[in-house]
N, C-alpha and C positions, 0 to 999 in steps of 0.2 A: 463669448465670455471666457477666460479665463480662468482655470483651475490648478491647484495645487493637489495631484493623487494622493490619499491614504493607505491606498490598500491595491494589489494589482489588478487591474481590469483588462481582460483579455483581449477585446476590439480597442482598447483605447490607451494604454499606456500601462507602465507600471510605476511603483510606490514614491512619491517623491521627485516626478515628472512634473513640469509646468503644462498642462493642451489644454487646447481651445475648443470649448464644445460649443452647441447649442445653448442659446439662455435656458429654455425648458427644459431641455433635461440637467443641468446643474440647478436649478432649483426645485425641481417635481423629482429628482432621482439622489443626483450626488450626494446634494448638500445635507438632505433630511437623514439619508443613511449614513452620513457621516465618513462618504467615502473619497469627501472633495473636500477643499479649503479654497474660497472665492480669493484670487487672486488682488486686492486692492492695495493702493498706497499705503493707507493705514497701517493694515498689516505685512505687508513686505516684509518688514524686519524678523518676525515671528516666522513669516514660510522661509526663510534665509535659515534659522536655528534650525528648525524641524528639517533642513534636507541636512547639514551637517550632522544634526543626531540619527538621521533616517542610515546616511552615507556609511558614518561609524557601526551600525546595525546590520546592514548588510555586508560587510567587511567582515564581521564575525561569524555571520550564519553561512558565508559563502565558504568559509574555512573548513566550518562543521560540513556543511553538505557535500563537499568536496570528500571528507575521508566516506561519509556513507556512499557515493559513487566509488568510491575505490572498494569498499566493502563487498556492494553488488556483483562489482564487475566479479567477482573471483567466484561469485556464486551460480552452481549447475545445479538444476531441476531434473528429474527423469520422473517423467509418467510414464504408467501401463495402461496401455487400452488393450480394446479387443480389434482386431485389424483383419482385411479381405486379402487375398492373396496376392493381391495387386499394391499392398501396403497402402491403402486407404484405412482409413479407420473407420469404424460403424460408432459415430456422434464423434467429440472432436474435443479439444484442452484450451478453454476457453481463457480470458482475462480472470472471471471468478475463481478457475483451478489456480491460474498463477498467481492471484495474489493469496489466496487458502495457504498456497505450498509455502510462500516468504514469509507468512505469517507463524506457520511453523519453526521456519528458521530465524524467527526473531524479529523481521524487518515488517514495520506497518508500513504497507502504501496505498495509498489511494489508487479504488481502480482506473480512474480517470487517468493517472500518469503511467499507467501500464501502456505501451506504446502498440498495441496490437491492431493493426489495419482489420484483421479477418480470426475468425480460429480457426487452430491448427487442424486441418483433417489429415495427416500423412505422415507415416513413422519417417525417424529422421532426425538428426540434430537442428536448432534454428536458434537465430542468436534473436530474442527481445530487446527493444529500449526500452528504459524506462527514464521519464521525465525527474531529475531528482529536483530541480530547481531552477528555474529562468530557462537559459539554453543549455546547463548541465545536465547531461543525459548517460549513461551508464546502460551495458547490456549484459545482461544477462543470458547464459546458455541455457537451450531446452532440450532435453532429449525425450524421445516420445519411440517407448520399443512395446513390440507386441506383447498380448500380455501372458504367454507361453514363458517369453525370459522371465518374468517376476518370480519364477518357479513357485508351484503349487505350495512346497514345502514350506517356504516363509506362511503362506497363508493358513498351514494344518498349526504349527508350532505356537502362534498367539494362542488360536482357539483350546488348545490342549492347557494349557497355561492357565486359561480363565476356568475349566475345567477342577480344574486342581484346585485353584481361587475359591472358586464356590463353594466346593468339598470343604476345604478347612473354614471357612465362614462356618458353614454348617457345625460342625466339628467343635468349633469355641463356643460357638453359642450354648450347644447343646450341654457342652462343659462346665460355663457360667450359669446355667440354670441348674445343675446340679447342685455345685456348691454354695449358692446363695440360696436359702429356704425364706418362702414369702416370711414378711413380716408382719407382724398381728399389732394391731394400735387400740 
């Protein structure tokens, strides 16, 4: 049977594809979810419009995803771990660190397109792909240093800060109950 794709399917084509599948699965799968359009006479003319509106659609997003793959590429990660003398790491900078760290820097991705075979266990540089769209793929630089480089001092400097934080919380409030005396109704 005949299908017209709606939406990309990974074993079987992508949006706007004519294939041939199985009767049963275009009618027990595709069709109900709305991710097929039954190829017939009838409608030919209508799957004809929908791959030209589909065609112009992806013309536009592939523009777009293209500056976010140029985006990517420019972007470097550095993790701190704790690392054995042999620059092994004790646990490792998984797909969840990488996409946590882009996340910080703005970029949502799905972890699925983070292109990572294995996690990282070994200090070192290493370039990731990631999937931005179709075969458009972008890599990103990882750097992964012991975590002696991160030096201590960034780590005392927040803590002292929120210190302080506190203090003056404490400090206003205790200021604001002062000068405002309950009121009586």
């Amino acid at each position: 049977m005949k299908v017209m794709l709606r939406e990309n399917i990974d074993s079987l084509g992508k949006r706007g594809e004519v294939v041939e599948v199985a009767p049963g699965y275009a009618r027990n799968y595709l069709l109900p979810r709305g991710l097929a359009v039954a190829v017939t006479s009838t409608n030919l003319k209508m799957i004809e419009m929908q791959q030209r509106k589909l065609r112009k659609q992806l013309e536009k997003e592939m523009s777009s995803f293209k500056e976010l793959a140029q985006k990517l590429s420019q972007v470097s990660l550095t993790f701190y771990r704790k690392a054995s003398d042999k620059d092994h790491l004790f646990g490792s900078v998984s797909v969840n660190d990488l996409k946590e760290a882009l996340e910080e820097q703005g970029f949502v991705v799905d972890k699925k397109k983070i292109l990572l075979s294995e996690p990282i266990k070994s200090l070192g540089s290493f370039k990731v792909p990631i999937k931005v769209f179709q075969e458009e793929k972008a890599e990103i630089e990882v750097q992964v240093l012991p975590e002696e480089a991160g030096s201590t001092a960034d780590e005392k400097a927040p803590a002292e800060a929120a210190d302080t934080t506190i203090a003056e919380e404490k400090i206003e409030t205790s200021e604001s109950s002062e000068e405002e005396p309950p009121s009586q109704s």
